[in-house]
mmCIF file as Biopython writes it, N, C-alpha, C and O atoms, coordinates in Angstrom:
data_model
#
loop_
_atom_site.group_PDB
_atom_site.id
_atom_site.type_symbol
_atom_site.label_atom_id
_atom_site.label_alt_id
_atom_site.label_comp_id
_atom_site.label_asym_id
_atom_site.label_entity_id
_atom_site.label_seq_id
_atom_site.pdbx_PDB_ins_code
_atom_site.Cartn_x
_atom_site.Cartn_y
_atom_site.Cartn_z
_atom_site.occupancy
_atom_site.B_iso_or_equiv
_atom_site.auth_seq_id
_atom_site.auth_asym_id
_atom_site.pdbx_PDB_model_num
ATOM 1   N N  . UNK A ? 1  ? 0.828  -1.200 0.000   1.0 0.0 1  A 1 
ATOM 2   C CA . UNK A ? 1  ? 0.000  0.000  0.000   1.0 0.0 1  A 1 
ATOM 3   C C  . UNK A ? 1  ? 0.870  1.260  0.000   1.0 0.0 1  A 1 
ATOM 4   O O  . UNK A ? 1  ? 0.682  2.078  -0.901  1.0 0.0 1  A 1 
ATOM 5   N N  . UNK A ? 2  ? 1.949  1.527  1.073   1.0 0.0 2  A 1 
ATOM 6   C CA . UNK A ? 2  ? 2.905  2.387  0.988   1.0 0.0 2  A 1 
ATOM 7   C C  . UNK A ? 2  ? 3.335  2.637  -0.201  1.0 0.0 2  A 1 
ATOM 8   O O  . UNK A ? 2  ? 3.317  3.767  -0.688  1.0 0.0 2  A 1 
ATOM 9   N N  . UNK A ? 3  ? 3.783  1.564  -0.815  1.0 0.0 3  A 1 
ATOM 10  C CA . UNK A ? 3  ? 4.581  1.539  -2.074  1.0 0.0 3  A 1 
ATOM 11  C C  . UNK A ? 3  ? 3.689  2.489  -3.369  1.0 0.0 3  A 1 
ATOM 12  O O  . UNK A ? 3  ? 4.164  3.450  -3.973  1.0 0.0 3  A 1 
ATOM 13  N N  . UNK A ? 4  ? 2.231  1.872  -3.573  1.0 0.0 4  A 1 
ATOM 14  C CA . UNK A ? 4  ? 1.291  2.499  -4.574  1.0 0.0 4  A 1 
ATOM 15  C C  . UNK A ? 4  ? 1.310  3.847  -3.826  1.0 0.0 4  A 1 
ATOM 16  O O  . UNK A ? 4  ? 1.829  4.442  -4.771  1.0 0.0 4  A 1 
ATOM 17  N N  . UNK A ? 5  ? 1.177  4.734  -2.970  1.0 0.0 5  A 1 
ATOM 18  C CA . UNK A ? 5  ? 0.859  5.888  -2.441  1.0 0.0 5  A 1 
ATOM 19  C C  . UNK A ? 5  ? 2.647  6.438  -2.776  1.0 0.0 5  A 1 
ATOM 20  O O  . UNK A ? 5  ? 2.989  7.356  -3.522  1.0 0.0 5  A 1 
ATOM 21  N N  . UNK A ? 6  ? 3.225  5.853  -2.243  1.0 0.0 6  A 1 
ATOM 22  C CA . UNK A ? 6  ? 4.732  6.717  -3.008  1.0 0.0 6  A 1 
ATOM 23  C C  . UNK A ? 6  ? 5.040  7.032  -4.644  1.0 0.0 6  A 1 
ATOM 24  O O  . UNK A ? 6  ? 5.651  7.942  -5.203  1.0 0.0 6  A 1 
ATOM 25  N N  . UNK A ? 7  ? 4.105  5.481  -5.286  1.0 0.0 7  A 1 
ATOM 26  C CA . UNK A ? 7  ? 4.605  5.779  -6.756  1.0 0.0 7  A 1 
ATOM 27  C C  . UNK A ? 7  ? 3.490  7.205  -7.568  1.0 0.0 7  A 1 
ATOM 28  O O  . UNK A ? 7  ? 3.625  8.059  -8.444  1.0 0.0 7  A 1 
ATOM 29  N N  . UNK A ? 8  ? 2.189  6.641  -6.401  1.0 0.0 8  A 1 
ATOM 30  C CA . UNK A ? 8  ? 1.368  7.861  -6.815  1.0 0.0 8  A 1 
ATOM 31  C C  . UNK A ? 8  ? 1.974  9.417  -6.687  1.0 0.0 8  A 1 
ATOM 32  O O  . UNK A ? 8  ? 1.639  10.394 -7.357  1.0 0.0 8  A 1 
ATOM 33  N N  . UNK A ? 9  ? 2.605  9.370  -6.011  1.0 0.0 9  A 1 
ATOM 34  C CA . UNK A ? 9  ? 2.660  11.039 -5.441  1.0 0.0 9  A 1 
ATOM 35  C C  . UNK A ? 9  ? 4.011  11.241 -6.774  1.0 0.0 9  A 1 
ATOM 36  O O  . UNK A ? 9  ? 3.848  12.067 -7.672  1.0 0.0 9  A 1 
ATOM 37  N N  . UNK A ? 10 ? 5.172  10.438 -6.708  1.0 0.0 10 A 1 
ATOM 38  C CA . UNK A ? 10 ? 6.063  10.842 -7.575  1.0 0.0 10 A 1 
ATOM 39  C C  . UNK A ? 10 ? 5.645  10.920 -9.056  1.0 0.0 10 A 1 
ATOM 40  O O  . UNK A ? 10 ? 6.288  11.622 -9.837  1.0 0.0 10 A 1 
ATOM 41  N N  . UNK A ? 11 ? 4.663  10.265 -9.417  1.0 0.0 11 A 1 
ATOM 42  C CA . UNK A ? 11 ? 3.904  10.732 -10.841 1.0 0.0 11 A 1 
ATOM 43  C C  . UNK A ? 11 ? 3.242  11.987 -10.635 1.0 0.0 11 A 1 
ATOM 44  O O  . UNK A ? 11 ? 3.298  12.881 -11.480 1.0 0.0 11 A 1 
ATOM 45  N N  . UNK A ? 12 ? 2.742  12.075 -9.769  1.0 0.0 12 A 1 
ATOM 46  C CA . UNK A ? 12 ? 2.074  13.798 -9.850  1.0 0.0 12 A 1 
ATOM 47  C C  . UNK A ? 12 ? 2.750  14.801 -9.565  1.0 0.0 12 A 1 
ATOM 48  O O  . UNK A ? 12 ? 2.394  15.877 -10.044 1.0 0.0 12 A 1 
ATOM 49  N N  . UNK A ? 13 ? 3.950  14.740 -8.682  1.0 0.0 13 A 1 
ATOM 50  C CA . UNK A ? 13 ? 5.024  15.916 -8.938  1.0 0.0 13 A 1 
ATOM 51  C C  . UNK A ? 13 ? 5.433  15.609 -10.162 1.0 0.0 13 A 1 
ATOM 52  O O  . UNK A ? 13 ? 5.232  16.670 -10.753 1.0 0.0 13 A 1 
ATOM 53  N N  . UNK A ? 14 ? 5.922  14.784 -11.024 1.0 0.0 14 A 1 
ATOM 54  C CA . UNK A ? 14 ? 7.147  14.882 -12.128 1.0 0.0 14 A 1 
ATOM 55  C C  . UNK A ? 14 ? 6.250  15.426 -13.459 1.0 0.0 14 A 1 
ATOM 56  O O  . UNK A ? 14 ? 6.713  16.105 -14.376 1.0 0.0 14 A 1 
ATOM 57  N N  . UNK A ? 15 ? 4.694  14.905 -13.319 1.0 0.0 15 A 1 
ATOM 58  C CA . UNK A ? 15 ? 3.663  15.871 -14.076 1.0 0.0 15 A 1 
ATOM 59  C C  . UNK A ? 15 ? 3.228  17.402 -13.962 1.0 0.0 15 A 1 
ATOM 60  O O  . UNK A ? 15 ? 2.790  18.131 -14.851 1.0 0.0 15 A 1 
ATOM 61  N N  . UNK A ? 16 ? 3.481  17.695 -12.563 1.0 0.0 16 A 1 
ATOM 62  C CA . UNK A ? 16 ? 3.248  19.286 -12.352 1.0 0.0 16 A 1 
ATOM 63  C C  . UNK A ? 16 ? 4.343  19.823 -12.905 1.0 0.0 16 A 1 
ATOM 64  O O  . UNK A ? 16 ? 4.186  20.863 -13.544 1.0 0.0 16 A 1 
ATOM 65  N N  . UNK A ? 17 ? 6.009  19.107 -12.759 1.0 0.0 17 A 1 
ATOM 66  C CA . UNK A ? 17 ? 6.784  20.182 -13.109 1.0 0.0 17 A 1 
ATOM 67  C C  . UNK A ? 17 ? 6.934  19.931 -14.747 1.0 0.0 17 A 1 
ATOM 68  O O  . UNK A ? 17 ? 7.197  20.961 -15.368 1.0 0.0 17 A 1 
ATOM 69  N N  . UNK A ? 18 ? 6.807  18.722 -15.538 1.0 0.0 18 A 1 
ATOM 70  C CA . UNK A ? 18 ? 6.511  18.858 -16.629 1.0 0.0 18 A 1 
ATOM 71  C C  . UNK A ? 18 ? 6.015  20.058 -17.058 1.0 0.0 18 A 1 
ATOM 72  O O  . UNK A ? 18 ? 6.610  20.852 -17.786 1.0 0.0 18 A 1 
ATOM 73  N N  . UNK A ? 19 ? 4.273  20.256 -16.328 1.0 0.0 19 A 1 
ATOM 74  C CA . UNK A ? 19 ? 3.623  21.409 -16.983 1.0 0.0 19 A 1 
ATOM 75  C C  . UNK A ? 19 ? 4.456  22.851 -16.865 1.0 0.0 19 A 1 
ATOM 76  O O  . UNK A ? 19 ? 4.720  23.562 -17.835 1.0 0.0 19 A 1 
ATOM 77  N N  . UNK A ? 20 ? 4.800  23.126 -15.543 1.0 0.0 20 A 1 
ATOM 78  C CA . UNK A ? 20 ? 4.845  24.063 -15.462 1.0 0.0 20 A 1 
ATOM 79  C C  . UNK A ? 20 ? 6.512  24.593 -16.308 1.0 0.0 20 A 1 
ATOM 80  O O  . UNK A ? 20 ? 6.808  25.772 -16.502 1.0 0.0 20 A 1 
ATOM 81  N N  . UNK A ? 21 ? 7.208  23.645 -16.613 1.0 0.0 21 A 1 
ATOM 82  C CA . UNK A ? 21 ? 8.264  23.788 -18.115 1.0 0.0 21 A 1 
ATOM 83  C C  . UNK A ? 21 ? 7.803  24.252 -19.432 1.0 0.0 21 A 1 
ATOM 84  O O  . UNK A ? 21 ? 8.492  24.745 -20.326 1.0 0.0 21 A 1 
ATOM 85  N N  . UNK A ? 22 ? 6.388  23.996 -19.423 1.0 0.0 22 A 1 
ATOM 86  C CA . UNK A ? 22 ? 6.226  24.292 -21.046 1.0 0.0 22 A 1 
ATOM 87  C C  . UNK A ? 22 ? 5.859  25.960 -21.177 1.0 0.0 22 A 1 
ATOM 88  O O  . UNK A ? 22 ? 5.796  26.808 -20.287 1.0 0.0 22 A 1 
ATOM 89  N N  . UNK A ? 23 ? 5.644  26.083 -22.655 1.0 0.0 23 A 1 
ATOM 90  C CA . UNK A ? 23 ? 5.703  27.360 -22.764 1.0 0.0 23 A 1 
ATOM 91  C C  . UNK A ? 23 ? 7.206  28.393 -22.805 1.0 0.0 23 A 1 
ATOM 92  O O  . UNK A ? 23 ? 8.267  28.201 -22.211 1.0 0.0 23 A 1 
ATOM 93  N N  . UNK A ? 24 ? 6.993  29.005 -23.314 1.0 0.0 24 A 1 
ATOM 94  C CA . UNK A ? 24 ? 8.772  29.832 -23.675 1.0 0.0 24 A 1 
ATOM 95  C C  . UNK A ? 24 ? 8.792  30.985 -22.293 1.0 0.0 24 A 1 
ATOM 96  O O  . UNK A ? 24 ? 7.838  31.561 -21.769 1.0 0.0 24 A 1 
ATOM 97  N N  . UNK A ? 25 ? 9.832  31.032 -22.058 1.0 0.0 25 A 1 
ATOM 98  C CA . UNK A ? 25 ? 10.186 32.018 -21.047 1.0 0.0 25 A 1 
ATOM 99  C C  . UNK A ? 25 ? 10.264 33.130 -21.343 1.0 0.0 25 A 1 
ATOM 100 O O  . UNK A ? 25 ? 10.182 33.195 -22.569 1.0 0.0 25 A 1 
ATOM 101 N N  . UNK A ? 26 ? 10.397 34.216 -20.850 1.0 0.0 26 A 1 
ATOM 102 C CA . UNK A ? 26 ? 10.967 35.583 -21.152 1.0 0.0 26 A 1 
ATOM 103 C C  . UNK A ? 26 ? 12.360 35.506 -21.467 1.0 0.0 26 A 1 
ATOM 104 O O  . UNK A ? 26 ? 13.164 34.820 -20.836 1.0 0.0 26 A 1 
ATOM 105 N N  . UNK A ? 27 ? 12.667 36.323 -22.594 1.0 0.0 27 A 1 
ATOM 106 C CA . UNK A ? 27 ? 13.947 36.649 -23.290 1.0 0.0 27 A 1 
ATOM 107 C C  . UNK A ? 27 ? 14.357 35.389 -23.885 1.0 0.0 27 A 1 
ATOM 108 O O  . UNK A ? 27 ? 15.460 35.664 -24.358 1.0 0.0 27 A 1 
ATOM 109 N N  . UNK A ? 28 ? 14.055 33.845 -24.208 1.0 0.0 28 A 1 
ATOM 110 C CA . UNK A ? 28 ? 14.147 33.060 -24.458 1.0 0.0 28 A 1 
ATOM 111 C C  . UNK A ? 28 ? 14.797 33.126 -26.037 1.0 0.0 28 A 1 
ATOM 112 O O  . UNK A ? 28 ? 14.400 34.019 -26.785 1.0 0.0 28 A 1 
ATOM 113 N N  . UNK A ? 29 ? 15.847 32.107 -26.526 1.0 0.0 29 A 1 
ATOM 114 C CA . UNK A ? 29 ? 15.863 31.965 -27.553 1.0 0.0 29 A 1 
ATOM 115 C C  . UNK A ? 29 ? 17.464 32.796 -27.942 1.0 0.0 29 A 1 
ATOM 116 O O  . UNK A ? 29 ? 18.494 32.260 -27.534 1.0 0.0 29 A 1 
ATOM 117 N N  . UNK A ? 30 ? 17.535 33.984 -28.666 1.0 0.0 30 A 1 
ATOM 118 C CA . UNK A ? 30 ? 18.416 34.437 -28.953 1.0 0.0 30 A 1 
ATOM 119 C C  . UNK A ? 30 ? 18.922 35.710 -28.450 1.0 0.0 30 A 1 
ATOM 120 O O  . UNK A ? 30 ? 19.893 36.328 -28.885 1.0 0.0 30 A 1 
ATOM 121 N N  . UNK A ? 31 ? 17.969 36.111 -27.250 1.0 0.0 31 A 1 
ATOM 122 C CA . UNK A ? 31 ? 18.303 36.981 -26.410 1.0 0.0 31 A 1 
ATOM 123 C C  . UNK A ? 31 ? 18.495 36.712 -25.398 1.0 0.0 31 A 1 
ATOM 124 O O  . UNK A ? 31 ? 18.464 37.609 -24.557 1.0 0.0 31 A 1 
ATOM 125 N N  . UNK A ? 32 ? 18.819 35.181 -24.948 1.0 0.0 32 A 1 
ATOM 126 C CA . UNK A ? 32 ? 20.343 35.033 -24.316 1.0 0.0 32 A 1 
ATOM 127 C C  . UNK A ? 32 ? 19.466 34.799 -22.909 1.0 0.0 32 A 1 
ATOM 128 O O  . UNK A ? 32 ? 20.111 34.936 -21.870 1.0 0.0 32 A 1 
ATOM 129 N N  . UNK A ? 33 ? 18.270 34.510 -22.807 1.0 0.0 33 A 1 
ATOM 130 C CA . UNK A ? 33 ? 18.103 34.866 -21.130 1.0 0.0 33 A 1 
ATOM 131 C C  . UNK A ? 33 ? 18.053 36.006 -20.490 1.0 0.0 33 A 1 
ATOM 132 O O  . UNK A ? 33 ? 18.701 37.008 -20.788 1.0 0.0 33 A 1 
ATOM 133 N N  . UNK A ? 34 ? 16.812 35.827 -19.040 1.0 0.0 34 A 1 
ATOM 134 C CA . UNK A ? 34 ? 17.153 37.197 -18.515 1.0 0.0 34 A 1 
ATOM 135 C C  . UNK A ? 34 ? 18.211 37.783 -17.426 1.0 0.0 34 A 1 
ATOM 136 O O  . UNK A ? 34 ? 18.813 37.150 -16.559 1.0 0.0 34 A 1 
ATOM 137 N N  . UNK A ? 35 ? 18.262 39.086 -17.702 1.0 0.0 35 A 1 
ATOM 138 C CA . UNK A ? 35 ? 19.847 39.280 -17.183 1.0 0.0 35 A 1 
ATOM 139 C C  . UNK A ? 35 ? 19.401 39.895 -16.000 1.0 0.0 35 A 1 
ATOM 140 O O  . UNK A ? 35 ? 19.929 39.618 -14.923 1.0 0.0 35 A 1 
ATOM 141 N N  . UNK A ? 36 ? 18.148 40.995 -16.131 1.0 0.0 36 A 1 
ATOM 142 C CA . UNK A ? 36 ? 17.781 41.484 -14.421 1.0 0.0 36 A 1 
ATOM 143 C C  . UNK A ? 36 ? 16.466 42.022 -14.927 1.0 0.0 36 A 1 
ATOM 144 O O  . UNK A ? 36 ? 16.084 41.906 -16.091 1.0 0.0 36 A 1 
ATOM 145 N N  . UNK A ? 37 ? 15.704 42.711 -13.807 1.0 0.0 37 A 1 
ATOM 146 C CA . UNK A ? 37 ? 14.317 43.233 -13.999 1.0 0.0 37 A 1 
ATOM 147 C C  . UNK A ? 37 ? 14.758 44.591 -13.810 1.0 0.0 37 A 1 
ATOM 148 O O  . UNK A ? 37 ? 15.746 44.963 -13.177 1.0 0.0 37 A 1 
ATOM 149 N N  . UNK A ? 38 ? 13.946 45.263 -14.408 1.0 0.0 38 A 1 
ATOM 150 C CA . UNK A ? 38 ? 14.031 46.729 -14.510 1.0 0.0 38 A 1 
ATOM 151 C C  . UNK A ? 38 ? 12.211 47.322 -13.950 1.0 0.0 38 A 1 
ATOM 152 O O  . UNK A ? 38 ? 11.425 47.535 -14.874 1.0 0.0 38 A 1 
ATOM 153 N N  . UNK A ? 39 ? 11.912 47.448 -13.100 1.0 0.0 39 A 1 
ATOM 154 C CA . UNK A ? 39 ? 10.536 47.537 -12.827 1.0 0.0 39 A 1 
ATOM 155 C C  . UNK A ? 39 ? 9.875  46.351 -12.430 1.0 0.0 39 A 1 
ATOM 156 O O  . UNK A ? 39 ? 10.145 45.622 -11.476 1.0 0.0 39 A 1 
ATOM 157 N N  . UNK A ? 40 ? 8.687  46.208 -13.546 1.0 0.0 40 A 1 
ATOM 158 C CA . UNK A ? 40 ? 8.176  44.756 -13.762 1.0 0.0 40 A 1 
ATOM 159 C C  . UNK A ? 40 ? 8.726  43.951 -14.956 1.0 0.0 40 A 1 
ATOM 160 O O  . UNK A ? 40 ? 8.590  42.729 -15.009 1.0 0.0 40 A 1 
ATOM 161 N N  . UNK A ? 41 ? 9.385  44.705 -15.967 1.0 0.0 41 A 1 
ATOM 162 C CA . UNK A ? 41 ? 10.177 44.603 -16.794 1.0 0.0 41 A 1 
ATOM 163 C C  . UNK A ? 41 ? 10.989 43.062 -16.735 1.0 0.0 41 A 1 
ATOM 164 O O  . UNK A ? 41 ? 11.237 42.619 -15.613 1.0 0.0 41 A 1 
ATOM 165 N N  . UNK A ? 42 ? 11.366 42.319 -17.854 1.0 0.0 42 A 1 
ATOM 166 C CA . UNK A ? 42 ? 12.436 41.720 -17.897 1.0 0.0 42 A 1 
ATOM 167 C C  . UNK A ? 42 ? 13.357 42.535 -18.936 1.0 0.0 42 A 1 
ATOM 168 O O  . UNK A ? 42 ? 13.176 43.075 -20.027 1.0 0.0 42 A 1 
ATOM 169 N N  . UNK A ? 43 ? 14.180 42.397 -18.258 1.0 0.0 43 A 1 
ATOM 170 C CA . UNK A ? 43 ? 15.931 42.677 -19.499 1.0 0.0 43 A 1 
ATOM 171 C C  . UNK A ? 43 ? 16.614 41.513 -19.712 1.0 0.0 43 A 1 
ATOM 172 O O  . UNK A ? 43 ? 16.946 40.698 -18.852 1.0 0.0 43 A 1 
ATOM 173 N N  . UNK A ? 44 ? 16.841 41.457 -21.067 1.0 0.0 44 A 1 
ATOM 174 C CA . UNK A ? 44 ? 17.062 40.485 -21.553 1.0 0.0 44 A 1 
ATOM 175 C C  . UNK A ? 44 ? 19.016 40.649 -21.883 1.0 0.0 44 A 1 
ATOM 176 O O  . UNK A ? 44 ? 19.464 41.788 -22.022 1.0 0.0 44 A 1 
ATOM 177 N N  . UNK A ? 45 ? 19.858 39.584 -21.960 1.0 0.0 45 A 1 
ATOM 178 C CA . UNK A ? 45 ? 20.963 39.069 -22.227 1.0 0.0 45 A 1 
ATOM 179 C C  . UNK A ? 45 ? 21.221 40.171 -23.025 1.0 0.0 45 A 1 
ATOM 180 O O  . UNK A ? 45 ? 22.308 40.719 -22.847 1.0 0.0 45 A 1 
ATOM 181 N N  . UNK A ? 46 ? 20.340 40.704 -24.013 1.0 0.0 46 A 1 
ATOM 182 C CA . UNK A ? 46 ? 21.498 41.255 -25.298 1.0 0.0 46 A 1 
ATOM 183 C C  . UNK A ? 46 ? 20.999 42.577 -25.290 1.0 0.0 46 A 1 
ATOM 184 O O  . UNK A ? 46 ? 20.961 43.230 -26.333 1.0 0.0 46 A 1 
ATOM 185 N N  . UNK A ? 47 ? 20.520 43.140 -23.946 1.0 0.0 47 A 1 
ATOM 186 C CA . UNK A ? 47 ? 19.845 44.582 -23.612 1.0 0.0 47 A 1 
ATOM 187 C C  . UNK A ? 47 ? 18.482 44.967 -24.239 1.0 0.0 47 A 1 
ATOM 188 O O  . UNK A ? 47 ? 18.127 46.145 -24.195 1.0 0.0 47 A 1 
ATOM 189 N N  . UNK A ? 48 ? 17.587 43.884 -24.909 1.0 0.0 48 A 1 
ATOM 190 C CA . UNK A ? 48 ? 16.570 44.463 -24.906 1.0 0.0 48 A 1 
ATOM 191 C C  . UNK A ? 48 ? 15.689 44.146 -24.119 1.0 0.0 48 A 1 
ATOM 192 O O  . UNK A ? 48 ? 15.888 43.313 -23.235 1.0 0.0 48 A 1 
ATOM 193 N N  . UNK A ? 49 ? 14.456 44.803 -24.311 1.0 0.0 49 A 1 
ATOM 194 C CA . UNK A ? 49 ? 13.250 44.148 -23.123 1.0 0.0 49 A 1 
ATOM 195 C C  . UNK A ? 49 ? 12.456 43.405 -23.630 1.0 0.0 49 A 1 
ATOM 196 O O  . UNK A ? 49 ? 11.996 43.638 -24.747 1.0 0.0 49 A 1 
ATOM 197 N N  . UNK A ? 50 ? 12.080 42.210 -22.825 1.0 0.0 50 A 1 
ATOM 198 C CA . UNK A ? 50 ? 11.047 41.075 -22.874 1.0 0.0 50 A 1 
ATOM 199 C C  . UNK A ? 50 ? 10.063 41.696 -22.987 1.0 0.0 50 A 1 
ATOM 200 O O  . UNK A ? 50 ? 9.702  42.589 -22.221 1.0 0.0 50 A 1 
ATOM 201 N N  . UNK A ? 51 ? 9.315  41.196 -24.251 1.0 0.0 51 A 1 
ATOM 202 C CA . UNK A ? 51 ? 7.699  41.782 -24.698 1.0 0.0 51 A 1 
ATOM 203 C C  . UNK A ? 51 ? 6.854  40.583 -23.686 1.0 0.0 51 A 1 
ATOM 204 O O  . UNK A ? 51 ? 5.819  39.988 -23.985 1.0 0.0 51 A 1 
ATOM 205 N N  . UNK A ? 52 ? 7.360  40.505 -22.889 1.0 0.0 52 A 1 
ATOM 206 C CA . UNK A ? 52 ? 6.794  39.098 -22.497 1.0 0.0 52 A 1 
ATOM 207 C C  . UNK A ? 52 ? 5.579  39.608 -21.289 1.0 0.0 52 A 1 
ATOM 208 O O  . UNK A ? 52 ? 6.066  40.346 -20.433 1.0 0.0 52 A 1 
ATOM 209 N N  . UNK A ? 53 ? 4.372  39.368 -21.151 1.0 0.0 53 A 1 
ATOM 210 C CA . UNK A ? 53 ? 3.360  39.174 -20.250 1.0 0.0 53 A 1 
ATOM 211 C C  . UNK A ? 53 ? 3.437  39.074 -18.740 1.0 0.0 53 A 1 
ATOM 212 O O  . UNK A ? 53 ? 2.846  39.687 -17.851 1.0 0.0 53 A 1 
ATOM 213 N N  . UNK A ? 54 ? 4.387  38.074 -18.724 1.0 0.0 54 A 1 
ATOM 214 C CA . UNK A ? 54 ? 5.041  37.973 -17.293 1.0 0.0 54 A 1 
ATOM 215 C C  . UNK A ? 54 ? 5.692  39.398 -16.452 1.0 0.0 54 A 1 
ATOM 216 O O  . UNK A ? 54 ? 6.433  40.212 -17.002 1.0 0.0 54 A 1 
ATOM 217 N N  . UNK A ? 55 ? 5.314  39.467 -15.262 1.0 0.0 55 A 1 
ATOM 218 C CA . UNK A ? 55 ? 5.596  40.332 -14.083 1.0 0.0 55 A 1 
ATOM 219 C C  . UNK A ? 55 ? 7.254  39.719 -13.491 1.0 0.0 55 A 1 
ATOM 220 O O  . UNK A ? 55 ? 7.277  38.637 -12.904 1.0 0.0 55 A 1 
ATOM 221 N N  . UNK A ? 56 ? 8.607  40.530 -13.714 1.0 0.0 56 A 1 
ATOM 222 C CA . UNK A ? 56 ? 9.228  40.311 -13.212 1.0 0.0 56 A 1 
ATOM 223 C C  . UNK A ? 56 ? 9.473  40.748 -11.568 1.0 0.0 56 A 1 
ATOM 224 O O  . UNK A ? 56 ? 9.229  41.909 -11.240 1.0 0.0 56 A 1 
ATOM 225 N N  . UNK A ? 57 ? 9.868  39.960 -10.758 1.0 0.0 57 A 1 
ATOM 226 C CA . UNK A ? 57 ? 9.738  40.149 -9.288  1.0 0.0 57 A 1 
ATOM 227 C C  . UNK A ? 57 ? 10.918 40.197 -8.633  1.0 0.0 57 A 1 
ATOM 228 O O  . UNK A ? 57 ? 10.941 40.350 -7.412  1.0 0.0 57 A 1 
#
């Protein structure tokens, strides 16, 4: 019983963080990652700003 309740739980974390991987990040791709927040802003690796939706914190 232990055993099914351990394998359960490690399938549903390794599925949450699946999800929460998908989707592109801010500054993603060829602007290198983000380098710092400027406001709510992301700044991106190669100095421009993330058009991105996301609230940097």
């Amino acid at each position: 019983m232990n055993k099914i309740l351990f394998l359960s739980l490690l399938a549903l974390c390794v599925s949450t963080s699946v999800e929460a991987g998908k989707g592109r990040q801010p500054c993603s791709g060829k602007k290198g990652g983000i380098s710092h927040c400027q406001g709510s802003k992301f700044i991106c690796q190669d100095g421009s700003m993330s058009g991105s939706k996301k609230t940097c914190r």
